[in-house]
N, C-alpha and C positions, 0 to 999 in steps of 0.2 A: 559598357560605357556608363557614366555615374553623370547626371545633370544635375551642374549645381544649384543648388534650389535659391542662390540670392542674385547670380548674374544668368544664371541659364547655361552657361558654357559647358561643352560635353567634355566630360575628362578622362582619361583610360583606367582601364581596373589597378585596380592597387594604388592609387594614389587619395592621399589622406586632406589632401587640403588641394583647394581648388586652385588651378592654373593662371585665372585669369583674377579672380578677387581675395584670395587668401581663405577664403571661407571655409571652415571642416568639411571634410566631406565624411569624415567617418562618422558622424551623427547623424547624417541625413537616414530620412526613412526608405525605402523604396515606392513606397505611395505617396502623391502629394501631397505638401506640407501645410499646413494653414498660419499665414499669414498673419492671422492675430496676435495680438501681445501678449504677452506670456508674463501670468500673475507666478511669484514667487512664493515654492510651498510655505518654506521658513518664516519670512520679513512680511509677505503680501505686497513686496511693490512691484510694480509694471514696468516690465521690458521688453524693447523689440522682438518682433518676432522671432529676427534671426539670432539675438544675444545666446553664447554659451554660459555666460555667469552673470548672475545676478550683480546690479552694478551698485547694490546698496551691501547687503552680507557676502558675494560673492560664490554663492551656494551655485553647484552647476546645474542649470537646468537642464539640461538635457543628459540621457542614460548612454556612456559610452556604450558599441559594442561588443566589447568583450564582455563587460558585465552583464548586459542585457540578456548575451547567448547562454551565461553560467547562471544569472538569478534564475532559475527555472523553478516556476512556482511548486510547494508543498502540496499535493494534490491529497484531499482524503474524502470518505463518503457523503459525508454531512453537507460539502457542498454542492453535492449533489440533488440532497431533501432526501439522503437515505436516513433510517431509523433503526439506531444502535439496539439489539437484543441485550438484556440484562443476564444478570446471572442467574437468577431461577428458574427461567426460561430455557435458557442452557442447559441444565439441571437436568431439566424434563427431559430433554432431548439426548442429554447423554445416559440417563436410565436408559430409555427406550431403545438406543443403542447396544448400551450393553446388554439389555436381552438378545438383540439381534444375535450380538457375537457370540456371546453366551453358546446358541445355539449351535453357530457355525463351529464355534472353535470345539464342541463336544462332538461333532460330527466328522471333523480333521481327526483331532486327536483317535476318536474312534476304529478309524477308517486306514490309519496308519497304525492302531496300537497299542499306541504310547497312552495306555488312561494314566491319571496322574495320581496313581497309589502309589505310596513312598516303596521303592524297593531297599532292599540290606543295604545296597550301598547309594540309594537317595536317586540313581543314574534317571530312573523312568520319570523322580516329580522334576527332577532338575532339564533333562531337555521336552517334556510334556509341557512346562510352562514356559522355556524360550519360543516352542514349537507358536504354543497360543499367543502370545505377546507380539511374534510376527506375525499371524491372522491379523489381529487386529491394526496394527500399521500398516497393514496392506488394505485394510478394508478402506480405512479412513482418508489414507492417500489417494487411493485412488477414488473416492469418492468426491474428495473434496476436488481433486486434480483434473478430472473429467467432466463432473458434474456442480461444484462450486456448493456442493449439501450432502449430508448423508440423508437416509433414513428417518432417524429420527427427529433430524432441523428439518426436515420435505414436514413432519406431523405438526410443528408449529411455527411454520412459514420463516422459519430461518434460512441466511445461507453468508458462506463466506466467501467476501473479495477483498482483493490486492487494494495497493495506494488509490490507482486510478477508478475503483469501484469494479474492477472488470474479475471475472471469473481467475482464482488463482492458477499457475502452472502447476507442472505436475512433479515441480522441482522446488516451488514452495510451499506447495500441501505435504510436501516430505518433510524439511525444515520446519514447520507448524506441526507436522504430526509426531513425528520421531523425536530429535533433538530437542524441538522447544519444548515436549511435553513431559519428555524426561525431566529437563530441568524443572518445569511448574511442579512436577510429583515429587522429585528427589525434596524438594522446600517444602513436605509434609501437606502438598496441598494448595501451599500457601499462593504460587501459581494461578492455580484456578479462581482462588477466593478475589485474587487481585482485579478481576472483568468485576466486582461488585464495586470499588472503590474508586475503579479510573473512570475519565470522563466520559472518553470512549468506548465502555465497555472491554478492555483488550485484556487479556491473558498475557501472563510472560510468554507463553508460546505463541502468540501473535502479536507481541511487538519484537520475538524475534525474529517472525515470519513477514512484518508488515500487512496485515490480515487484519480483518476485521468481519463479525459477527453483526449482520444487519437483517432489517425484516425482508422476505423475500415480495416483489412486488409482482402482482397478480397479474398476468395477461388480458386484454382486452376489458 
């Protein structure tokens, strides 16, 4: 039951305008409504509290619900009071990185083989570096997926989150690592150079990920 917030009368659900005074009922809020007059964003002139349009411009004051439910605000870190990593900072971290893997992937390829000396027919560099290229989208997937940092971002307090600032999935640490990075690398680079010039710090492979690169903040 819906109480109309200008006569009081209880109305049954799904009904858009009140029974007994004509009043919207789709506007009302679920919490009490305040009474006061209601200044006009546009003109600045005063109207009843109950008024749906401004009686001078006719601007609706009040937010139907359907738009209310769909404007769902653009959530990102900063309003949070997180602090966008740069790109030399990155930098660092992605050296440090690639030592990591460096390592690993010599000790795969090792362990299975495949060293990456060219054979006659090129077979050992050609699947040696597919072999290595998924190490490392493994690493970083699941780093980021699990743990919202690798390595190297844990050495200078980096770490990556989603829209809401929350720890990425581990289905968009794949899209940020795989696909978007492909493309920042396929553009000579240019990808990655792009976290120096946006506002946000962001990579093409994290505005295609929705991701972002922020300082990590210290516990206690």
């Amino acid at each position: 039951m819906t109480g109309c917030r200008r006569c009081g009368l209880s109305n049954g659900r799904g009904k858009w305008r009140c029974v007994g005074c004509g009043v919207w009922l789709a506007y009302l809020e679920p919490q009490p409504v305040s009474q006061e007059p209601v200044t006009c964003p546009a003109c600045g002139v005063v109207s009843p509290w109950d008024a749906l349009y401004c009686a001078s411009c006719g601007k609706l004051l009040v937010t139907p619900p359907s738009q209310a439910a769909s404007a769902e605000p653009t959530t990102v870190p900063e309003a949070a009071g997180a602090e966008y990593m740069g790109f030399w900072i990155r930098l660092v971290a992605a050296i440090v990185d690639g030592v990591i893997l460096f390592v690993i992937q010599t000790v795969v390829l090792g362990f299975l083989g495949l060293a990456v000396a060219v054979t006659d027919e090129g077979i050992g560099f050609g699947l040696g570096f597919f072999i290595a290229l998924a190490v490392r989208w493994v690493y970083n997937t699941l780093f980021i997926g699990f743990k919202g940092t690798t390595p190297g971002k844990m050495l200078v307090g980096a770490k990556v989150v989603d829209r809401n600032g929350q720890q990425p999935s581990v289905g968009t640490a794949f899209v940020r690592e795989v696909p978007g990075k492909i493309v920042s690398e396929l553009t000579l680079g240019f990808g990655y150079v792009w976290a120096a010039l946006d506002g946000r710090k962001q990579g093409w492979h994290d505005k295609m990920a929705g991701t972002y690169v922020v300082r990590a903040r210290r516990e206690g």
